[in-house]
MOPAC internal coordinates of N, CA, C and O (Angstrom, degrees):
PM7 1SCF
backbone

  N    0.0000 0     0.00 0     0.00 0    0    0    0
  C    1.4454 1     0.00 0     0.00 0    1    0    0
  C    1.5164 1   109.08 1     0.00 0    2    1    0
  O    1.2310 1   118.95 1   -23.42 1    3    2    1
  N    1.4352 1   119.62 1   156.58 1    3    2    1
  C    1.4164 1   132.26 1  -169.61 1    5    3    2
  C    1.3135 1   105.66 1   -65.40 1    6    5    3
  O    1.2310 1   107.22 1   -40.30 1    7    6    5
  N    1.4432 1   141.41 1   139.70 1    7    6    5
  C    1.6508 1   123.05 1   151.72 1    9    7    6
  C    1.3519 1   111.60 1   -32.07 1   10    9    7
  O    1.2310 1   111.04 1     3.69 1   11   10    9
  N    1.0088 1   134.47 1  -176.31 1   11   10    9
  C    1.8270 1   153.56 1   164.36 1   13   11   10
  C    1.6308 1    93.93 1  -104.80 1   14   13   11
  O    1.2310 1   132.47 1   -35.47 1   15   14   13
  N    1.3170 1    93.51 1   144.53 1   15   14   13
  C    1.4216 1   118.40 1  -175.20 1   17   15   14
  C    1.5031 1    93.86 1   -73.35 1   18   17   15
  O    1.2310 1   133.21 1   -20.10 1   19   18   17
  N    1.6264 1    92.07 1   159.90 1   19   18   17
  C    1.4396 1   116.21 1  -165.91 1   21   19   18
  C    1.5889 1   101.09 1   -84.97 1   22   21   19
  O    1.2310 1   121.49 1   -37.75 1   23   22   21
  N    0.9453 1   114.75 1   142.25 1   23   22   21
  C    1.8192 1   127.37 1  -167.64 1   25   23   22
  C    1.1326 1   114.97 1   -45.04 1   26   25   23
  O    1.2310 1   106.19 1   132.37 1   27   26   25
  N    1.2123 1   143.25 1   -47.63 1   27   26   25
  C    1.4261 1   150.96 1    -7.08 1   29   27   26
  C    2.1841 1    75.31 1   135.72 1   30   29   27
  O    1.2310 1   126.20 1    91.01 1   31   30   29
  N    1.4959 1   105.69 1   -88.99 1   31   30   29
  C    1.9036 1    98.50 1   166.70 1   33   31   30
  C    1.2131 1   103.59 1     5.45 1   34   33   31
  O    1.2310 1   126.16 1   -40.29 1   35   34   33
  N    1.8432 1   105.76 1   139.71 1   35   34   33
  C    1.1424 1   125.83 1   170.48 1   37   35   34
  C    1.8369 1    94.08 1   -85.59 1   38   37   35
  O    1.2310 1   100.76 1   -30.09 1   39   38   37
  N    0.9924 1   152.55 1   149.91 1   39   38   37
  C    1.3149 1   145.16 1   149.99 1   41   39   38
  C    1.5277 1   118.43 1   -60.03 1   42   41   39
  O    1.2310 1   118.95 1   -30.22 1   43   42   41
  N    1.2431 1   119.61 1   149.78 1   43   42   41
  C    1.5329 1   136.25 1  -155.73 1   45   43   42
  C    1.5400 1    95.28 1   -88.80 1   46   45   43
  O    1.2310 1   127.99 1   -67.09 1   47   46   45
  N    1.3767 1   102.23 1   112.91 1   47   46   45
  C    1.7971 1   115.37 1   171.38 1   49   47   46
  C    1.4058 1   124.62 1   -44.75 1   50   49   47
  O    1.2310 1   110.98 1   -77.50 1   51   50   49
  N    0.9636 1   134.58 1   102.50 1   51   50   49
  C    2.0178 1   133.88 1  -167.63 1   53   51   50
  C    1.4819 1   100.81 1   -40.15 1   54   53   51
  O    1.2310 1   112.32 1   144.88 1   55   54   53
  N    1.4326 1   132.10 1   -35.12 1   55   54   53
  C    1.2608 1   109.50 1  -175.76 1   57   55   54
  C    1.8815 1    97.51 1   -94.89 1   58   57   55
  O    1.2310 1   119.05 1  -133.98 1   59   58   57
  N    0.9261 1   119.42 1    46.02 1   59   58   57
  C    1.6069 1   113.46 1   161.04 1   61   59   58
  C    1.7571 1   100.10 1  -132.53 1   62   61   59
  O    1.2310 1   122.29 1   136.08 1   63   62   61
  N    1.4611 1   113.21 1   -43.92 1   63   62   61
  C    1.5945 1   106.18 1   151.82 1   65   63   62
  C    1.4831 1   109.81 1   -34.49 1   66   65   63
  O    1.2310 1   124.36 1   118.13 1   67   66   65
  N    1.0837 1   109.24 1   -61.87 1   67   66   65
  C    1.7207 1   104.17 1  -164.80 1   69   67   66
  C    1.4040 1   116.75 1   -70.14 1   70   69   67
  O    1.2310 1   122.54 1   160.66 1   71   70   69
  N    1.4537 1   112.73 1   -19.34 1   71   70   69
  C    1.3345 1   115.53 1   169.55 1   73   71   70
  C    1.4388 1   112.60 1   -65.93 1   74   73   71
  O    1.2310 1   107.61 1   130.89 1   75   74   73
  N    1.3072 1   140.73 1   -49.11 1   75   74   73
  C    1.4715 1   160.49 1  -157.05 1   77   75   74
  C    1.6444 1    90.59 1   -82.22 1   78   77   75
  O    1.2310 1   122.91 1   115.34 1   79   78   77
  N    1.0312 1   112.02 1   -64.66 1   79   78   77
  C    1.4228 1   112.53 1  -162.01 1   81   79   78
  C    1.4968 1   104.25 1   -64.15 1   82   81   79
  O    1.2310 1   114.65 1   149.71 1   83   82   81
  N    1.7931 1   127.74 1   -30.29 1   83   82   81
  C    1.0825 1   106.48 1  -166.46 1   85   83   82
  C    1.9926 1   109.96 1   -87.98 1   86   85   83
  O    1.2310 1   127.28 1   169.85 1   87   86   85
  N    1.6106 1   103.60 1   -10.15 1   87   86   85
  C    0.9131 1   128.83 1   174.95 1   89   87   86
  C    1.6934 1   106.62 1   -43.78 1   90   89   87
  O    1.2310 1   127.38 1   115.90 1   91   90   89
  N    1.8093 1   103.41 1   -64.10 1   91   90   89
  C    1.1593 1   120.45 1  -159.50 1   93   91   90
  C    2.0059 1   108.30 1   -74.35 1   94   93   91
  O    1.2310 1   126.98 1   161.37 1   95   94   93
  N    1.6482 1   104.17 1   -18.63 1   95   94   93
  C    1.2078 1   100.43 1  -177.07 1   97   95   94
  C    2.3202 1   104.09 1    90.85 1   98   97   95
  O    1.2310 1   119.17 1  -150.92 1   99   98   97
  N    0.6916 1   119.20 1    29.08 1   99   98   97
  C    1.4648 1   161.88 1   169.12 1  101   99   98
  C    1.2022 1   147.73 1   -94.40 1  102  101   99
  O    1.2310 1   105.60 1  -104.28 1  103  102  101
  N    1.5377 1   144.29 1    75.72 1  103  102  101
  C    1.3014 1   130.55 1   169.66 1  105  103  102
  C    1.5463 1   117.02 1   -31.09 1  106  105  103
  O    1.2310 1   119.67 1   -44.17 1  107  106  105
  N    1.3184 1   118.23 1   135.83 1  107  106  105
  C    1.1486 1   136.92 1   173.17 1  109  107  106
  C    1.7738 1   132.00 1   -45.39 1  110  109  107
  O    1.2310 1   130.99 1   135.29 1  111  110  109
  N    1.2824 1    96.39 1   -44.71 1  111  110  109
  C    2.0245 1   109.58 1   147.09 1  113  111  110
  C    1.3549 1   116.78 1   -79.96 1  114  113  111
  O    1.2310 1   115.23 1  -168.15 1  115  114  113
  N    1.3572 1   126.66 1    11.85 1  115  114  113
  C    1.6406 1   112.90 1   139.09 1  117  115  114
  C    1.8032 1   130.45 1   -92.53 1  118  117  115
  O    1.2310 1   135.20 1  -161.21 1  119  118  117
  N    1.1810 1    88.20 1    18.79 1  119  118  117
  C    1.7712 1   104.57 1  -168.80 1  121  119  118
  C    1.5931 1    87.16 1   -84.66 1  122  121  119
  O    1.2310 1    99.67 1   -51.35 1  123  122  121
  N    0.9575 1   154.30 1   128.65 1  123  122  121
  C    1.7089 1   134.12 1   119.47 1  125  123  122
  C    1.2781 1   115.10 1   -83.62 1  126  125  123
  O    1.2310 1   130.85 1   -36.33 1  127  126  125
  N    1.7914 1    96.66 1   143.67 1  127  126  125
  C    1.3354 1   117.91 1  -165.45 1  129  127  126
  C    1.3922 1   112.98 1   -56.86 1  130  129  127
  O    1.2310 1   108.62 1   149.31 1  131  130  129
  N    1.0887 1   138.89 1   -30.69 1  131  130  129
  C    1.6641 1   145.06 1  -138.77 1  133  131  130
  C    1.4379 1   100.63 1  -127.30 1  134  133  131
  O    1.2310 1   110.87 1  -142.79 1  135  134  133
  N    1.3581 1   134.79 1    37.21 1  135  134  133
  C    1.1576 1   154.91 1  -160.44 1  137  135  134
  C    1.3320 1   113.07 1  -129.83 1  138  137  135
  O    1.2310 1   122.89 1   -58.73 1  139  138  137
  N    1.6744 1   112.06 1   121.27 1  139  138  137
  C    1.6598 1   115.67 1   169.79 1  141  139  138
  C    1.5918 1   112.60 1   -57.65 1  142  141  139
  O    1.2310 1   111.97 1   -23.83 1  143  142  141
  N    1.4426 1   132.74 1   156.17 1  143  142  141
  C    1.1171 1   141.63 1   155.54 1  145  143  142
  C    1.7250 1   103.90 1   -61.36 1  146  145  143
  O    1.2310 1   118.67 1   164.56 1  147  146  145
  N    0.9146 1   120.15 1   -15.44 1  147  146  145
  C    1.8559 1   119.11 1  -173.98 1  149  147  146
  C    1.7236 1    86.23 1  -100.99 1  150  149  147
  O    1.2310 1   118.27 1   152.88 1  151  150  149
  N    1.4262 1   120.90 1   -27.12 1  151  150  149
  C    1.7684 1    88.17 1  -167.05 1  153  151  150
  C    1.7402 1    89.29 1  -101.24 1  154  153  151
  O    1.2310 1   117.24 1  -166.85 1  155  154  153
  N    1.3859 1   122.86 1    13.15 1  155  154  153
  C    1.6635 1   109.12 1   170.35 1  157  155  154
  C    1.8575 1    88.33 1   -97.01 1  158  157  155
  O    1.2310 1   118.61 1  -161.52 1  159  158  157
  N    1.2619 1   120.26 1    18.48 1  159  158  157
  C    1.2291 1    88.60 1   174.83 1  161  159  158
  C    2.0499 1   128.36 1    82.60 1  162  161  159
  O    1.2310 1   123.64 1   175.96 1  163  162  161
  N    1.3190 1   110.62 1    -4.04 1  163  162  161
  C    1.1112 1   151.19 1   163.00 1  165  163  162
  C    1.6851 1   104.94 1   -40.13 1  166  165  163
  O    1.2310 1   101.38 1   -76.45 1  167  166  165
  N    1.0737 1   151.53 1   103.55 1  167  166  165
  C    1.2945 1   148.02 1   150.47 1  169  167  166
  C    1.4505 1   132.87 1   -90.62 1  170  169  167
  O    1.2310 1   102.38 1     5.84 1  171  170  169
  N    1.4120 1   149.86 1  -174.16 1  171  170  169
  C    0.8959 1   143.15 1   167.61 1  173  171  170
  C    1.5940 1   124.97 1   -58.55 1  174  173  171
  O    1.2310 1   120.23 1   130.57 1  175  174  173
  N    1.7560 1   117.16 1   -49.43 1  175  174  173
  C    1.2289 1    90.89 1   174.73 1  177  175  174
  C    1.7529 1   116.08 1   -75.19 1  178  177  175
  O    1.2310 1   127.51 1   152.51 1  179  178  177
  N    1.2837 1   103.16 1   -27.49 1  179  178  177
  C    1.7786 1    96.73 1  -166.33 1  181  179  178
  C    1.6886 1    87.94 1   -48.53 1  182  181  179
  O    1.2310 1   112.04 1    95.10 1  183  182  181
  N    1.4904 1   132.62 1   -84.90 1  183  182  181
  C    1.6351 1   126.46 1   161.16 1  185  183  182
  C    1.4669 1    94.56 1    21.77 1  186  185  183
  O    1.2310 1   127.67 1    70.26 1  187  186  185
  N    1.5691 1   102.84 1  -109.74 1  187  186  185
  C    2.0442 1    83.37 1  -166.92 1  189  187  186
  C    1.4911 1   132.66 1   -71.36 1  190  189  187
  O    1.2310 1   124.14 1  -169.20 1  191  190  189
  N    1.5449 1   109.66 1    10.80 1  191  190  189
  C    1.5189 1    97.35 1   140.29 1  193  191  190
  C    1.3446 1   146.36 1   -58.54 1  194  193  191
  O    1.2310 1   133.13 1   142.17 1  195  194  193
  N    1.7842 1    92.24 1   -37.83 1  195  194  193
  C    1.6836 1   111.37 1  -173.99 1  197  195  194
  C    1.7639 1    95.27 1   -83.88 1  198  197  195
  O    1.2310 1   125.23 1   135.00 1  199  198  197
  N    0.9372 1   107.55 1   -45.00 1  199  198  197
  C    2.1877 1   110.35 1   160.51 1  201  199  198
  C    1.9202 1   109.66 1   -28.78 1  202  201  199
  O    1.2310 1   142.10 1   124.41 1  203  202  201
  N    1.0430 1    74.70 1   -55.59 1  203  202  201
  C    1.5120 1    86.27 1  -179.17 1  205  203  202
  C    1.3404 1   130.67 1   -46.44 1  206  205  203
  O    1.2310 1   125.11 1   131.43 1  207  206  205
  N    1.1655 1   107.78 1   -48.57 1  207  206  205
  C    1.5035 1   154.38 1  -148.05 1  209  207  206
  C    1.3432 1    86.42 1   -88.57 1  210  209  207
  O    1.2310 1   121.85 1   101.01 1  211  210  209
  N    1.3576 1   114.07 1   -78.99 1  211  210  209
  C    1.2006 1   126.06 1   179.42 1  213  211  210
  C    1.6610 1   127.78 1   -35.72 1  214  213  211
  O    1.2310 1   128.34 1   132.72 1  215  214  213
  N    1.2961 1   101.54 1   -47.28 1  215  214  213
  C    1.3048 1   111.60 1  -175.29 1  217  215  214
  C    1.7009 1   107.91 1   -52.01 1  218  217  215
  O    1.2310 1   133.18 1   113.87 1  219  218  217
  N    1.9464 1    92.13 1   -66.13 1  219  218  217
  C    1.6626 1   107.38 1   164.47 1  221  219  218
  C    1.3195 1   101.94 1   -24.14 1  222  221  219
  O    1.2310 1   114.13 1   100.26 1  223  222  221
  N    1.1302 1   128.72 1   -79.74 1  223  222  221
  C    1.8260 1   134.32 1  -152.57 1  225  223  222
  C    1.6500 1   111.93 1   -43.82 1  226  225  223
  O    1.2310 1   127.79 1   136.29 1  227  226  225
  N    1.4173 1   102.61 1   -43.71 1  227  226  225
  C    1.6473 1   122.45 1  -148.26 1  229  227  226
  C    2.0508 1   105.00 1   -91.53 1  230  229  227
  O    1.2310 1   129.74 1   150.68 1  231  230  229
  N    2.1375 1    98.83 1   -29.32 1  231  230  229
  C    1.2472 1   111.35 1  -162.24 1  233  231  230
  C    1.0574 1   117.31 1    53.28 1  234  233  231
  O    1.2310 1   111.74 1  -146.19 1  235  234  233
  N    2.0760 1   133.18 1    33.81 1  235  234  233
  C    1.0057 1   129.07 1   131.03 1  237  235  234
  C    1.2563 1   138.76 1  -116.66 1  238  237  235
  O    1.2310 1    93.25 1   -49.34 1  239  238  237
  N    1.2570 1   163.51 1   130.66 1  239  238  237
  C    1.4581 1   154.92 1   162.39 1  241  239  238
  C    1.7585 1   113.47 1   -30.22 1  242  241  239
  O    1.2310 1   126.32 1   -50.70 1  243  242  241
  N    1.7981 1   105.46 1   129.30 1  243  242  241
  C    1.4380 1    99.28 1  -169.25 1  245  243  242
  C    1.2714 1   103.34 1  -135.99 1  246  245  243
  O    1.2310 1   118.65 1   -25.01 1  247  246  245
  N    1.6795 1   120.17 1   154.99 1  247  246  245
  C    1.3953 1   119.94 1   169.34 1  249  247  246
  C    1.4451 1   124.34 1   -41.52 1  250  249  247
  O    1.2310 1   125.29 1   -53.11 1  251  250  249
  N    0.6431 1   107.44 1   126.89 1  251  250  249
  C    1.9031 1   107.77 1   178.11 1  253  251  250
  C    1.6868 1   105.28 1   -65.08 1  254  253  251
  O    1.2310 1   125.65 1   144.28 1  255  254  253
  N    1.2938 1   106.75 1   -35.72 1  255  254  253
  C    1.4659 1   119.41 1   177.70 1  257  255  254
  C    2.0685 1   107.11 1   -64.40 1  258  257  255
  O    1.2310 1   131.20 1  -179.87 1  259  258  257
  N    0.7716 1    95.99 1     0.13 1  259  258  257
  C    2.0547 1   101.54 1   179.52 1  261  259  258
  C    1.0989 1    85.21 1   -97.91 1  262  261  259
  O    1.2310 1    86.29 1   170.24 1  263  262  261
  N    1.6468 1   170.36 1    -9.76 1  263  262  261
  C    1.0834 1   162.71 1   175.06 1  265  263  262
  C    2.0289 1    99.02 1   -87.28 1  266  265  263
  O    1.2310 1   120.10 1   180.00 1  267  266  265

């Protein structure tokens, strides 16, 4: 399992929870915060789905490498 984020973490915005979670097929309070993308089960393509997703949300184009 991942360390836990450093205290110090900004906390994860509800509409980026809700992005991930709806991604994964998931309510949004089954996400915990302090969790690897490899231990939610997270792979490469879902990655540039949620990329995707993201971009849509933000209305900009983003490194794939920020994931």
């Amino acid at each position: 399992m991942a360390p836990a984020l450093p205290s110090r973490a900004a906390p994860v915005p509800p509409w980026l929870t809700a992005l991930f979670a709806d991604s994964l097929g998931t309510p949004p309070s089954s996400l915990p915060p302090d969790v690897s993308f490899g231990d939610l089960g997270i792979e490469s393509i879902l990655l540039i789905e949620l990329l995707h997703k993201l971009e849509a949300h933000l209305g900009r184009p983003l490194e794939p490498t920020l994931l």
